[in-house]
DRENDO-355212 format. One line per field, with one value per residue (C-alpha): residue in three letters; residue number from 1; z, x, y. Coordinates in nm, 3 decimals, padded with zeros to 5 digits, always signed. Layout:
BEGIN
type: (ALA	...)
seq: (NUM	...)
pz: (Z	...)
px: (X	...)
py: (Y	...)
***
This chain:
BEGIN
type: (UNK	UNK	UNK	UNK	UNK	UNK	UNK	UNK	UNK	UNK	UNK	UNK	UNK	UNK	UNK	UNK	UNK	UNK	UNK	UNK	UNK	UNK	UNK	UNK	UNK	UNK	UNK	UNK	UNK	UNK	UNK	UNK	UNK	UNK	UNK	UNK	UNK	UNK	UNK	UNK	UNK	UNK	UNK	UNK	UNK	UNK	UNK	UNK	UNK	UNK	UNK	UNK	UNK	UNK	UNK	UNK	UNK	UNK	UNK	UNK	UNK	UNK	UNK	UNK	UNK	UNK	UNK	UNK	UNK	UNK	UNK	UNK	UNK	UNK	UNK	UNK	UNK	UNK	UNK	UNK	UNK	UNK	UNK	UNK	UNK	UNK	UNK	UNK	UNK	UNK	UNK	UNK	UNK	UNK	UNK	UNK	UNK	UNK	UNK	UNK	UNK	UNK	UNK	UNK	UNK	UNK	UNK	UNK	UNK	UNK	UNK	UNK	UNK	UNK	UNK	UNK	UNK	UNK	UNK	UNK	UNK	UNK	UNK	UNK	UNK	UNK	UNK	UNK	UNK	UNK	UNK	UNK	UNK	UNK	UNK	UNK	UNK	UNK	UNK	UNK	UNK	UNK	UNK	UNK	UNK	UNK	UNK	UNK	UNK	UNK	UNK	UNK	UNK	UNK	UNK	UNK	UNK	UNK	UNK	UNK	UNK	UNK	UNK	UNK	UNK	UNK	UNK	UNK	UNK	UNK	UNK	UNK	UNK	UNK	UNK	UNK	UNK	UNK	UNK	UNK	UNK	UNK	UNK	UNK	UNK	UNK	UNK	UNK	UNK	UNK	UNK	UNK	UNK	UNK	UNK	UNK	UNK	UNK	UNK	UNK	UNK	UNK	UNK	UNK	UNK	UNK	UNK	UNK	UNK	UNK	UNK	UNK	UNK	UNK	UNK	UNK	UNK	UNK	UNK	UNK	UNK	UNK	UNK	UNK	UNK	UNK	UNK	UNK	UNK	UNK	UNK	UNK	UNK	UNK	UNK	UNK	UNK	UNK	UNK	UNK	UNK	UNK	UNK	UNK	UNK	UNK	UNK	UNK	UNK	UNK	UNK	UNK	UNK	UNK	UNK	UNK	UNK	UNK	UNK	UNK	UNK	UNK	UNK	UNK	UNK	UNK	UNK	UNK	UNK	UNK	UNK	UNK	UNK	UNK	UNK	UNK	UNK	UNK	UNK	UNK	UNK	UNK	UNK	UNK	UNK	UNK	UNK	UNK	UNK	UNK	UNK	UNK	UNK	UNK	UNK	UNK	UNK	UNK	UNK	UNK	UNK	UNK	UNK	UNK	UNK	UNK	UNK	UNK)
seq: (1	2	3	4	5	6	7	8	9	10	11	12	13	14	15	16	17	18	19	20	21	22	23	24	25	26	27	28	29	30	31	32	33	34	35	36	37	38	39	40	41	42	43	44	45	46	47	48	49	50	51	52	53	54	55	56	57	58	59	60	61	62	63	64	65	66	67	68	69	70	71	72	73	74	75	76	77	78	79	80	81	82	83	84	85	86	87	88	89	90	91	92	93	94	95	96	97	98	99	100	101	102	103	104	105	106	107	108	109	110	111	112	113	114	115	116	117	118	119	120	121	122	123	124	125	126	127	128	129	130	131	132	133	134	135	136	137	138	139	140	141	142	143	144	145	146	147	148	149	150	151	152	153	154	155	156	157	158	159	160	161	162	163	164	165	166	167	168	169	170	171	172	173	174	175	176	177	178	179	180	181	182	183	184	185	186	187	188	189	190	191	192	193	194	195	196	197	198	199	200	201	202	203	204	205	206	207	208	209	210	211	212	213	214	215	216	217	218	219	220	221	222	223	224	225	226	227	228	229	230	231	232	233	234	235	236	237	238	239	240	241	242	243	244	245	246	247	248	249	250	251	252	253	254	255	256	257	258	259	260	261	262	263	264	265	266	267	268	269	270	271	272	273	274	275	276	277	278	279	280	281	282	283	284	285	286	287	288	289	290	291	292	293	294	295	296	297	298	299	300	301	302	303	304	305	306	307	308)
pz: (-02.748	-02.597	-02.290	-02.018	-01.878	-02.228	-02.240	-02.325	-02.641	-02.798	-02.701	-03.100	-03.239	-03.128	-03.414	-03.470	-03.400	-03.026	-02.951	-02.985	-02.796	-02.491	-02.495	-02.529	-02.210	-01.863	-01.665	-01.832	-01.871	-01.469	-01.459	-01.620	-01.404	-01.082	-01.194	-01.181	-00.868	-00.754	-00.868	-00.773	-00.527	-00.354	-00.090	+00.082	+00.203	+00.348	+00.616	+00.601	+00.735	+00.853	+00.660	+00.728	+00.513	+00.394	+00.476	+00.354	+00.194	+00.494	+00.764	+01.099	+01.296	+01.634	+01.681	+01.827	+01.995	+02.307	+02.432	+02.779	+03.039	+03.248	+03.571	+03.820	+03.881	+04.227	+04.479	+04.488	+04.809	+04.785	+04.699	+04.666	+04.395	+04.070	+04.002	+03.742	+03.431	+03.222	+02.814	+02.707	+02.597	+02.208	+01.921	+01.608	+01.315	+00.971	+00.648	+00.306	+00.093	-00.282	-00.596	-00.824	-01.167	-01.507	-01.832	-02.193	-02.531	-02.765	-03.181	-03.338	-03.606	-03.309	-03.229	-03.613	-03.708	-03.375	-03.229	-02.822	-02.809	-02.752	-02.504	-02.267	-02.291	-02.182	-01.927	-01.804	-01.810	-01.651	-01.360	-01.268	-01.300	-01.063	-00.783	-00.830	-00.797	-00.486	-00.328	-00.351	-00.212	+00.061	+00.147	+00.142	+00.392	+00.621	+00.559	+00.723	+01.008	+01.103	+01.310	+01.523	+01.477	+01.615	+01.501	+01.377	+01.212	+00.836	+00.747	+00.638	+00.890	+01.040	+01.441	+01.315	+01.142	+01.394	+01.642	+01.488	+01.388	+01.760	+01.887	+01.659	+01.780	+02.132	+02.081	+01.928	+02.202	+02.443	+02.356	+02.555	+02.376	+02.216	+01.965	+01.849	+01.518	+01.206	+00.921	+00.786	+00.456	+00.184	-00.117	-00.371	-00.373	+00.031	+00.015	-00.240	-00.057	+00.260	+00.169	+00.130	+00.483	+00.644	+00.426	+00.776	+00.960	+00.744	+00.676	+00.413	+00.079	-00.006	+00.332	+00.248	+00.098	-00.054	-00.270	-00.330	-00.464	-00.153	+00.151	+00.512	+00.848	+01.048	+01.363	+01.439	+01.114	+00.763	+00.542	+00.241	-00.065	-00.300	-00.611	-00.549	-00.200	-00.230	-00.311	+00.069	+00.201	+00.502	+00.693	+00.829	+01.127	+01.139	+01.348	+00.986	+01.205	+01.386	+01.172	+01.044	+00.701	+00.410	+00.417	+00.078	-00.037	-00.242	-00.554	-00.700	-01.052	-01.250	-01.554	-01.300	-01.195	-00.870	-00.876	-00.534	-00.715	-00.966	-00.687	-00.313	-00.206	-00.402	-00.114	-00.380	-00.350	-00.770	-01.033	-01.403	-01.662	-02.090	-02.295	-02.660	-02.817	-03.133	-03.261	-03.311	-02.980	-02.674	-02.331	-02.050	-01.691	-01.378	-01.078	-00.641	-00.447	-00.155	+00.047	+00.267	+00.663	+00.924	+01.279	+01.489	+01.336	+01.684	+01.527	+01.320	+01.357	+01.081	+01.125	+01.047	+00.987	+00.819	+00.485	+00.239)
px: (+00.386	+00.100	-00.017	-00.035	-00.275	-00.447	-00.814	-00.922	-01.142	-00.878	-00.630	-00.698	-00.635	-00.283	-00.036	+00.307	+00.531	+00.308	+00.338	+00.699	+00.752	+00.597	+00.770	+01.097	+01.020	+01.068	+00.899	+00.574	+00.604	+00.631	+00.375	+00.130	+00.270	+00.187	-00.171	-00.230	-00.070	-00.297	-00.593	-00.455	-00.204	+00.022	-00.218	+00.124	+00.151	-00.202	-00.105	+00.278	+00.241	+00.624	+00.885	+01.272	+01.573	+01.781	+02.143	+02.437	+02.228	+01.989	+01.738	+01.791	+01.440	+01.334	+01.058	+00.718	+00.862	+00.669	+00.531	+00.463	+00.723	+00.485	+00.596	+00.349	+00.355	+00.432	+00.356	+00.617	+00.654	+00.700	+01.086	+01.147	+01.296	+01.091	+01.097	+01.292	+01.194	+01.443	+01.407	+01.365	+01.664	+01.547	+01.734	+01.713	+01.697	+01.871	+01.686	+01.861	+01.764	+01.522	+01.480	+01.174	+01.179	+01.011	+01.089	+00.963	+00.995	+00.802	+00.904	+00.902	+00.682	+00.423	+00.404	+00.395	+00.097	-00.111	+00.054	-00.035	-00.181	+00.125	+00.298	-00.025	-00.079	+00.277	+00.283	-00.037	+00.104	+00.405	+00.227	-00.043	+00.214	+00.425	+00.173	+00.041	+00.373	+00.480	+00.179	+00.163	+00.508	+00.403	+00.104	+00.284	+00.520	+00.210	+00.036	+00.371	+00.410	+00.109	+00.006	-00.309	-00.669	-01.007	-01.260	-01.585	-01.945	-02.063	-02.113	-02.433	-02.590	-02.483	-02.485	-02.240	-01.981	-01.981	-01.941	-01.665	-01.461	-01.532	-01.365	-01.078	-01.056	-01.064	-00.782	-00.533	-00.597	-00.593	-00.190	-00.112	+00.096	-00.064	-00.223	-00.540	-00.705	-00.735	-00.912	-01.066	-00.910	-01.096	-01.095	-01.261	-01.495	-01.519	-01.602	-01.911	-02.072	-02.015	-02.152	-02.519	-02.491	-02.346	-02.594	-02.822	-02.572	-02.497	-02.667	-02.902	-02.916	-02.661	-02.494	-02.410	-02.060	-02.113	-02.396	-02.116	-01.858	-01.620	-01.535	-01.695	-01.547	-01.787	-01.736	-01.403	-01.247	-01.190	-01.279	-01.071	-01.046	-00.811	-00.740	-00.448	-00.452	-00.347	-00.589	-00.744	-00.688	-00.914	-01.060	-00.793	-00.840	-00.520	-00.308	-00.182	+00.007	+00.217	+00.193	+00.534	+00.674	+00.847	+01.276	+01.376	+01.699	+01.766	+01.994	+02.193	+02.084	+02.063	+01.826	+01.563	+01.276	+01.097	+00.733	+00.769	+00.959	+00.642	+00.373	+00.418	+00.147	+00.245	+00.495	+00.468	+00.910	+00.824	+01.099	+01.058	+01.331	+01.336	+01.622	+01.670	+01.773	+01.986	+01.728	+01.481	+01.297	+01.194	+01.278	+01.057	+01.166	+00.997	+01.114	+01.080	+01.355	+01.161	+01.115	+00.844	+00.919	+00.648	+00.768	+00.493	+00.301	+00.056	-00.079	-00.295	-00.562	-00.722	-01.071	-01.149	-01.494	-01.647	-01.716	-01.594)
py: (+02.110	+01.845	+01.983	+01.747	+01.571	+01.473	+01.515	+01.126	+01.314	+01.437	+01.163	+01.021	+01.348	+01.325	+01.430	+01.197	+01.500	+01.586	+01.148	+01.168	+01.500	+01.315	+01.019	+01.266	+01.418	+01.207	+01.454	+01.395	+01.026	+01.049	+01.278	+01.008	+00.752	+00.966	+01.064	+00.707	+00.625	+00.862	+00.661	+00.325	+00.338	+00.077	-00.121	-00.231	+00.140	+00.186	-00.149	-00.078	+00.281	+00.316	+00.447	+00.330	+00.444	+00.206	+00.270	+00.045	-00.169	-00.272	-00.135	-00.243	-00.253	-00.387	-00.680	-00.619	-00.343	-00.267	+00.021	-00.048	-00.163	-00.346	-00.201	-00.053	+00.365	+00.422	+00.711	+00.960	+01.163	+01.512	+01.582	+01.212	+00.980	+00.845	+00.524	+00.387	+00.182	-00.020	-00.066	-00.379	-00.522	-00.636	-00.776	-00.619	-00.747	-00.650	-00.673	-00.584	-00.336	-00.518	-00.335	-00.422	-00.311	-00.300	-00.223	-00.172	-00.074	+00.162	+00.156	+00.446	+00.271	+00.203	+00.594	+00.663	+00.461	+00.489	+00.783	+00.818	+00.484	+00.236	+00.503	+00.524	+00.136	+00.066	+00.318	+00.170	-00.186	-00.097	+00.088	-00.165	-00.479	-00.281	-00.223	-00.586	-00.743	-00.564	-00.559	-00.946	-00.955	-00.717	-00.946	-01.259	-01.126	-01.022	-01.340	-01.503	-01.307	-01.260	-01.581	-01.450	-01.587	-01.525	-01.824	-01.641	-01.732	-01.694	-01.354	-01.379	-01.185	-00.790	-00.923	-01.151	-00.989	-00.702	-00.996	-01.139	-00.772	-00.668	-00.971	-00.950	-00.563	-00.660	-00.923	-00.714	-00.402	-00.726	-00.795	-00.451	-00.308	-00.017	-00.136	-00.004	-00.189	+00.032	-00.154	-00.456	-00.602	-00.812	-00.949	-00.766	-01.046	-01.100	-00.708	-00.814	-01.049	-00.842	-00.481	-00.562	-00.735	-00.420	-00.199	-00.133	-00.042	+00.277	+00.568	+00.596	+00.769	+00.994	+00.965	+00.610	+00.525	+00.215	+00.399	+00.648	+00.379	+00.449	+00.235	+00.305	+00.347	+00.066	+00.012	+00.241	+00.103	+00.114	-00.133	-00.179	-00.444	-00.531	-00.758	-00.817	-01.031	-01.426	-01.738	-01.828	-01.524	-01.459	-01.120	-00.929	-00.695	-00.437	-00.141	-00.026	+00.247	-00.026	-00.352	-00.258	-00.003	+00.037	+00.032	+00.289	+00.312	+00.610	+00.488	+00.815	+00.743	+01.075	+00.891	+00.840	+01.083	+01.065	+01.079	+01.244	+01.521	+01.563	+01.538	+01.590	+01.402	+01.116	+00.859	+00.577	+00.595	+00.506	+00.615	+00.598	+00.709	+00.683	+00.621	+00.613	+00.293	+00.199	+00.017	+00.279	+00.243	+00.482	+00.282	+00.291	+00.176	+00.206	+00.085	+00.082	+00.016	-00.023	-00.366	-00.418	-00.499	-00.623	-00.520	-00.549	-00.910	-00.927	-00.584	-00.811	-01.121	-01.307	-01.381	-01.765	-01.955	-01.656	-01.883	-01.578)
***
């Protein structure tokens, strides 16, 4: 039997008969799926930080839910009444439940003439198309919400972009209603043209993280990029812990393995199953029944004028 993970050197010393006893086994075709996961994992979890369980077929959630009444504390005399503060009466809103899915084929013929190579390429495919395409959904549904701006200057200088992130900081602390800004989000190419700017402002040598390949906390906040965010897309300055979540509805299908149940640090909510087909194929499906919700869309401001 293969063991599992495959060192990549031996990866084309694969035999036939150690190919096809992985793709028989759905616990280690999750397995690969998670260990990438792990590597390249869902940016619509890092700003959708909630989790809501789909029940019925729908999450109910309330609105920029506030976290301050507004009314004033009051001196209480010894033995005497405290004063009391009414909820806010909100409306909440349903949202029903979206399943994404992927599928795909491996022929035995495939496996027999390059062995390991067509069953880590689809699994591959399958797992990156599946984190692109929900992620972009996830965006486009922030992008929507979220209607706050702060106007800023080109980010060619360090005074500048601090200037602009601390105003976009102050803003969202400035709606009052707990919110305290967690990151910065880029483009992979905004995040280019912005690290050598913010190289002073970090420590040198090996204390510095964009030497190290990894993003920095700058100013109170992360700074993150992905490939994955739309054409125009502008810096945005984010409470990830309050923006909004991620409704799950757990689907009782018995084919299907959880990554969760393979890795317990992996909350991806991804589930991949095989079956054998008639016509002398191994299927492949992954899928997320997950849809992403925004709750809180003054959590966020987009930073305009910068000229990424």
């Amino acid at each position: 039997m293969l063991n599992y993970p495959i060192p990549a050197s031996t990866l084309t010393n694969v035999s036939v008969a150690q190919a096809l006893a992985f793709l028989a086994s759905p616990t280690l075709i999750a397995r690969r799926f998670s260990e990438i996961l792990a590597d390249h994992n869902f940016l619509a979890h890092y700003l959708l930080r909630g989790k809501y369980t789909m029940v019925g077929g729908a999450v109910a959630y309330t609105p920029d839910e506030a976290i301050s009444s507004g009314s004033q504390a009051e001196t209480v005399a010894p033995g005497g009444e405290y004063p009391l503060t009414a909820l806010p009466q909100d409306v909440a809103v349903l949202v029903a439940a979206l399943k994404k899915g992927l599928g795909t084929e491996i022929a035995d013929e495939q496996v027999g003439r390059t062995r390991m190579d067509p069953i880590e390429r689809a699994i591959q495919m399958l797992a990156y198309d599946l984190i692109s395409q929900f992620d972009a959904a996830s965006i486009s549904a922030i992008v929507s919400a979220v209607t706050g701006t702060t106007s800023g200057g080109a980010w060619t200088s360090a005074a500048t972009i601090v200037a602009n992130v601390e105003a976009a900081k102050a803003a969202i602390k400035g709606k009052q209603r707990g919110y305290r800004a967690t990151s910065v989000v880029l483009t992979d190419a905004q995040w280019a043209a912005a690290a050598p700017v913010l190289l002073p402002l970090l420590p040198r040598e090996a204390g510095n993280p964009i030497l190290a390949g990894s993003f920095p906390n700058i100013l109170g906040v992360d700074w993150v990029s992905s490939p994955d965010l739309p054409a125009g897309w502008v810096p945005l300055v984010v409470d990830a812990d309050r923006l909004g979540g991620i409704g799950h509805e757990d689907i009782p299908s018995p084919e299907y393995i959880s990554l969760g149940s393979i890795a317990a640090n992996n909350g991806s909510n991804v589930e991949v199953a095989r079956f054998r087909e008639k016509n002398d194929t191994t299927r492949i499906q992954v899928r997320k029944p997950d849809v992403p919700i925004v709750v809180n869309p003054g959590a966020a401001v987009k930073i305009t004028g910068t000229g990424l």
